[in-house]
Every structure is written in structure tokens, then in C-alpha cells.
C-alpha positions as CSV (number, residue, x, y, z in Angstrom):
1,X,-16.4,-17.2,11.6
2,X,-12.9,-19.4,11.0
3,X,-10.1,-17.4,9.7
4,X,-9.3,-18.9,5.9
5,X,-5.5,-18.3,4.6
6,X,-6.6,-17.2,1.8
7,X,-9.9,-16.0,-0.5
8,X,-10.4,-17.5,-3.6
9,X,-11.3,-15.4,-6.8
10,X,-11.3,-16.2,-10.3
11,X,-7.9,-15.8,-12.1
12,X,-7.2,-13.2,-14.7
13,X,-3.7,-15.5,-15.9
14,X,-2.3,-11.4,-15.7
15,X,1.7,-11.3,-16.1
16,X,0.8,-8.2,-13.7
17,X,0.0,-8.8,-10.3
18,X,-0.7,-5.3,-7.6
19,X,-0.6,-6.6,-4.0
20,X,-2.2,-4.1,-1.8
21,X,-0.5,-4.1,1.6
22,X,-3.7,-4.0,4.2
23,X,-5.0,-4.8,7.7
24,X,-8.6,-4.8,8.3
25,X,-10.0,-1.1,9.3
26,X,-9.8,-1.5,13.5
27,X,-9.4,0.7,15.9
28,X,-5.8,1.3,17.4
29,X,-5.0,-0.9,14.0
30,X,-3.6,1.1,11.9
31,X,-2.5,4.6,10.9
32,X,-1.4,4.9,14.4
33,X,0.8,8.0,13.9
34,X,-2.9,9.6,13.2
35,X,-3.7,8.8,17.1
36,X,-2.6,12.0,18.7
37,X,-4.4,14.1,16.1
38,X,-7.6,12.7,15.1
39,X,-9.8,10.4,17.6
40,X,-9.6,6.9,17.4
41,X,-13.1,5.9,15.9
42,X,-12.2,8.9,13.5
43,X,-8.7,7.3,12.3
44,X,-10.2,4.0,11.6
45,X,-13.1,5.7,9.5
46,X,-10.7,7.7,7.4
47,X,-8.2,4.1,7.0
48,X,-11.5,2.3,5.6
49,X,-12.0,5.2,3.1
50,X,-8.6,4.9,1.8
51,X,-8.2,1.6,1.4
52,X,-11.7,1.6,-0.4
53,X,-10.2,4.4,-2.4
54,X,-6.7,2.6,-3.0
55,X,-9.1,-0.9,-4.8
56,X,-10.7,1.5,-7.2
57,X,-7.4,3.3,-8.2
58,X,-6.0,-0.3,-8.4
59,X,-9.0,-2.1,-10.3
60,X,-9.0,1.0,-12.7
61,X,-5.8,-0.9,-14.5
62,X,-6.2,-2.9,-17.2
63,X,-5.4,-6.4,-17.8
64,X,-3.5,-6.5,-13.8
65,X,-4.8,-8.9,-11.0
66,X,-5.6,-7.9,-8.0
67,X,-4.5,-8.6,-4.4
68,X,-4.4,-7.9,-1.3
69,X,-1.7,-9.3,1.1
70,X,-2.6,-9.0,5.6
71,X,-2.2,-10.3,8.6
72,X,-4.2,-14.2,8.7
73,X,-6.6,-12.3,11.5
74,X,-7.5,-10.0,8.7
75,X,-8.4,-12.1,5.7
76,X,-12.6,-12.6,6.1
77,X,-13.0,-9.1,6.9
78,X,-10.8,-7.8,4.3
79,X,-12.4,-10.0,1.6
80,X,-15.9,-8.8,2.7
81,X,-14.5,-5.4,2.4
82,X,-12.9,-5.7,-1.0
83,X,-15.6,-7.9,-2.8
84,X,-15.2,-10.0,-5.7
85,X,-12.4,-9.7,-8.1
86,X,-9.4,-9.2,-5.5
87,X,-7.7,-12.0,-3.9
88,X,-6.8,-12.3,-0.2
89,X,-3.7,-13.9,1.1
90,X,-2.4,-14.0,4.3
91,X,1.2,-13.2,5.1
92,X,3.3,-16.1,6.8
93,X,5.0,-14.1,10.3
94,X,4.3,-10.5,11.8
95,X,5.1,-7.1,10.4
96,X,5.4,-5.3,7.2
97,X,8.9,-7.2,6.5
98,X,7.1,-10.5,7.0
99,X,4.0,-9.2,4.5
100,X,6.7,-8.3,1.9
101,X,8.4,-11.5,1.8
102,X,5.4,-13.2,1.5
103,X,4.0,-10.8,-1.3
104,X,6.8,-12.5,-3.9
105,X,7.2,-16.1,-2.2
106,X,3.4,-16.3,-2.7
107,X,3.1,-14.4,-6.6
108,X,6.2,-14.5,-8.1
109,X,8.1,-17.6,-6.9
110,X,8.0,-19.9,-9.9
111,X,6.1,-17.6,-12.2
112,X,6.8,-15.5,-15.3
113,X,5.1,-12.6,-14.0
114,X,5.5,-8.9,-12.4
115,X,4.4,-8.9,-9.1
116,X,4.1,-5.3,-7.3
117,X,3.4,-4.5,-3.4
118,X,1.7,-1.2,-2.9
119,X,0.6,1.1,-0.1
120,X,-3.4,1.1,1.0
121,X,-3.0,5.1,1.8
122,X,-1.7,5.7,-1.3
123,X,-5.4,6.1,-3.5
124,X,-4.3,9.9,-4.8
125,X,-1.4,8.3,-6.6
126,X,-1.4,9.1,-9.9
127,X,-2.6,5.9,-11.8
128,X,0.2,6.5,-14.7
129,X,2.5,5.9,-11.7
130,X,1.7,2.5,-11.2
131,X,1.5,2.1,-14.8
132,X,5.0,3.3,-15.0
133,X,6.2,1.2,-12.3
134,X,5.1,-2.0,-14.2
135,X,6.8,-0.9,-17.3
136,X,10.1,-0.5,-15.9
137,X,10.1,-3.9,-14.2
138,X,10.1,-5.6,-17.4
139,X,13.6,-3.8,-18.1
140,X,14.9,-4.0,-14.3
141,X,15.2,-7.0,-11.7
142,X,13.1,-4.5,-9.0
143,X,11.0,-1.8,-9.3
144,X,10.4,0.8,-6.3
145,X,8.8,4.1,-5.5
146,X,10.3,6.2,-3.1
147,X,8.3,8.9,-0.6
148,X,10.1,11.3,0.8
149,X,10.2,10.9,4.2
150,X,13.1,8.2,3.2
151,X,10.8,5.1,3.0
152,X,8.9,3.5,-0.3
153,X,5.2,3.7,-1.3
154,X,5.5,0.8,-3.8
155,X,8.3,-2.3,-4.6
156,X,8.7,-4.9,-7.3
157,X,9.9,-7.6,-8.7
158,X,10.0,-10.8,-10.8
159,X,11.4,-12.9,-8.5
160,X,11.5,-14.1,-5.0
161,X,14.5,-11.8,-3.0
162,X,13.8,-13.0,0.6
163,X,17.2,-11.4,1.4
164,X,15.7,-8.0,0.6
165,X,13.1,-7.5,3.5
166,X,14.8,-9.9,6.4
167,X,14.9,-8.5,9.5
168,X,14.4,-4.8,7.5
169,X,12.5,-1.8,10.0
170,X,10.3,-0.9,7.4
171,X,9.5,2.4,9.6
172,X,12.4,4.2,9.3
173,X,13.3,6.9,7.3
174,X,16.3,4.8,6.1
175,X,13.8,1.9,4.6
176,X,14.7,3.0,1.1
177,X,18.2,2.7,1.4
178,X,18.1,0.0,3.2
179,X,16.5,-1.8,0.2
180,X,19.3,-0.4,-2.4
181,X,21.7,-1.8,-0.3
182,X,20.5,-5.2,-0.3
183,X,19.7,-5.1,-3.9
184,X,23.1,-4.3,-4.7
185,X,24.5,-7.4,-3.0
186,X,22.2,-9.2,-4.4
187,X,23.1,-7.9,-7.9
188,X,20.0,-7.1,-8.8
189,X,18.9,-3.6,-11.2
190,X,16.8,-1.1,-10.2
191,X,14.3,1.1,-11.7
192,X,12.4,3.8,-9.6
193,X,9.3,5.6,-10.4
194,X,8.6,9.3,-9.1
195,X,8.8,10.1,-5.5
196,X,5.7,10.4,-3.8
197,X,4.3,10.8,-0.3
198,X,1.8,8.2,1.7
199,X,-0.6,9.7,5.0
200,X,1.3,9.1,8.0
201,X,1.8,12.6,9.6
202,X,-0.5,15.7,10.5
203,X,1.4,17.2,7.1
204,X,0.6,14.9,5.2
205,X,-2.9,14.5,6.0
206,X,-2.7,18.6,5.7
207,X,-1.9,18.2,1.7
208,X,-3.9,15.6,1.1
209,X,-7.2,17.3,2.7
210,X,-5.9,20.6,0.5
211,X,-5.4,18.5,-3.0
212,X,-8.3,16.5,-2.8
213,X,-10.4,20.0,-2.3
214,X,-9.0,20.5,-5.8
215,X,-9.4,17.3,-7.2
216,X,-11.8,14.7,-5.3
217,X,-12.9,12.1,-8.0
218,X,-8.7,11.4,-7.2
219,X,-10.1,9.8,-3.8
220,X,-14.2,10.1,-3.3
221,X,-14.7,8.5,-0.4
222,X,-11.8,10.0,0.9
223,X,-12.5,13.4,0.1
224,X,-16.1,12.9,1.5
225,X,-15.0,11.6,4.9
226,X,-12.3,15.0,4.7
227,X,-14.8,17.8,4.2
228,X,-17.2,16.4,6.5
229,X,-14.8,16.1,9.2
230,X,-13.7,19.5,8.2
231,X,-17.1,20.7,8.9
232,X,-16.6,19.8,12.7
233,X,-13.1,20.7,12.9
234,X,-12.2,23.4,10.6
235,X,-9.1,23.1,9.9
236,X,-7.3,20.4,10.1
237,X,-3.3,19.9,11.8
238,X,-0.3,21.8,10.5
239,X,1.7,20.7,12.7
240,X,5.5,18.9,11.5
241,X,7.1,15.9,12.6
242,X,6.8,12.8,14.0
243,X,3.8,11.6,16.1
């Protein structure tokens, strides 16, 4: 099947637009950092039920389109995977700078509207969160969310800032200032939301196993895939640090 740019869905004419940052669920794809702990196969499982988990949190706002921004390889499988009512656009260049760029070029260039990228590990956000983020973009230039390993689970803004991401390692644990930097020589205000944490460690995968015990109709399907891995491996890393 031939790759398309981009999916076509009806439009909502939303002043709100939540891009989902995604690749397609393969194996050695994504949540790499996961590799050393979990098996492969098992990694890419527990990606897919996250990114399942973060289109429901996202569709479960009202009166905000729906998107989802990835690589051009990613865009038919994506689209199968996320159904009807999100659109799928591919980035223009590699890597999470490149997606990020293209998130604003592609919604907010030239509109009136508040476009926001988000995480797709992020489903047990709190949905206010999000809510919150878009009401303090309509007072600020940008918008962002920090987590605390020193990096950001969400960023927005009204406008095209190209400046912004160029050339940014969006890896390190100094992506967030990084960002504040740039946006203060671009002049540009800044509202945050509360910090929050995404699943790229053992640890974090550790607190999110131990909330979603607590709470699973936060993230269902990833809750499900949690406690039946848990059944084959009891308990699941503790260990701290980079991987």
C-alpha cells in the first residue's frame, strides 16, 4: 500500500486543535529506553495500548480536533489504527524537532486557532490538564507542560515559531529550558500547566503499573496489558536511571 502524506477526515472548524506526537507501534520503534527491561514484542504491545489509550483521553474533549502528527512511513498504519475522526499528517524531516515544527507550520500557520502537540505515553494525564493547557494559551503566546525529568509532555501555541524547535535535542533533560530560552528571544509569553511525568524509564513504568492498579478506567487497555504482564513477571523494574 502507497504511503499518503496525509488522511483525510471531516473537519470540526475547532479553534482547538490536540496533535498527538506518534510512530506506528513497531518493534525496536519506539519506547526504546523500555528495551533492556521488557522484551521487544512486549515493548511494542504496551506502546500500541498507550497510544490507543492517549486517542480516547484526547477524543474525550469537547469541541477540539483531533490529530496525529508521524513520520510519512507511518501515516496508513496509524490511520488504520486511529479510525475515523482523527487526522493524519506527516511530518516534513526526521526526529521529534522536525515533527514539532511541522505540528504549527501545518495547524496554526495562517489560522486563528490553538494548536497543541502532545505526548502518545501520556493517556493517565489528567484530562483537566489538557483542558487547562488550552485555556492558558488563549492569555499566553505558548503553552507547555513540563515532566520532571527536565523535558515537556505537551507545547502550544498560536502561531508558527520555527525558531523554537531548530536543531533542539528534544531528549535531554535540558529540552525544557531549552524551549524558555528560545521563547524569550523570540519575545513570546509563556503559560505552563502542572508538571507531569511520561513512560520512558523502569520508574516510571513502576508508577504507572502501581496508579493504574488504583485507578484503571484512567488507561484500560493499558492497565490490561499491565496486570497481565504482571501475571508472568511479578513484579515489574524498580530500578533508577537511564537505560
Amino acid at each position: 500500500m502507497e504511503s499518503s502524506s496525509e488522511t483525510v477526515v471531516p473537519s470540526r472548524h475547532s479553534d482547538r486543535v490536540l496533535v498527538i506526537m506518534a510512530k506506528a507501534p513497531r518493534p525496536g520503534a519506539v519506547k526504546t529506553r523500555l528495551i533492556p527491561s521488557l522484551p521487544l514484542q512486549a515493548v511494542t504491545t504496551f506502546y500500541r495500548c498507550l497510544l490507543g489509550d492517549t486517542l480516547a483521553l484526547a477524543r474525550s474533549l469537547g469541541g477540539v480536533e483531533i490529530a496525529i502528527m508521524c513520520p510519512d512511513s507511518d501515516v496508513n498504519e496509524l490511520a488504520r489504527l486511529a479510525g475515523d475522526g482523527a487526522r493524519v499528517v506527516a511530518q516534513k524531516g526526521e526526529g521529534l524537532a522536525a515533527g514539532l515544527k511541522s505540528v504549527f507550520a501545518h495547524f496554526a500557520e495562517g489560522h486563528q486557532r490553538r494548536v497543541i502537540a502532545f505526548n502518545s505515553d501520556s493517556p493517565h494525564l489528567p484530562v483537566t490538564l489538557l483542558t487547562n493547557a488550552f485555556e492558558t494559551l488563549a492569555a499566553h503566546d505558548m503553552v507547555v507542560g513540563p515532566t520532571h525529568d527536565g523535558g515537556y509532555y505537551l507545547v502550544g501555541a498560536k502561531a508558527a515559531h520555527a525558531a523554537l524547535f531548530h536543531g533542539a535535542r528534544m531528549g535531554t533533560n535540558s529540552a525544557f529550558d531549552t524551549l524558555l530560552e528560545r521563547a524569550r528571544r523570540l519575545e513570546l509569553s509563556v503559560g505552563f500547566t502542572d508538571p507531569f511525568y511520561d513512560i520512558d524509564t523502569e520508574d516510571d513504568l513502576t508508577r504507572l503499573a502501581a496508579e493504574l492498579r488504583l485507578a484503571p478506567g484512567r488507561a484500560p487497555r493499558t492497565a490490561a496489558w499491565l496486570e497481565e504482564w504482571q501475571k508472568v513477571v511479578p513484579q515489574l523494574p524498580t530500578a533508577a536511571g537511564d537505560l
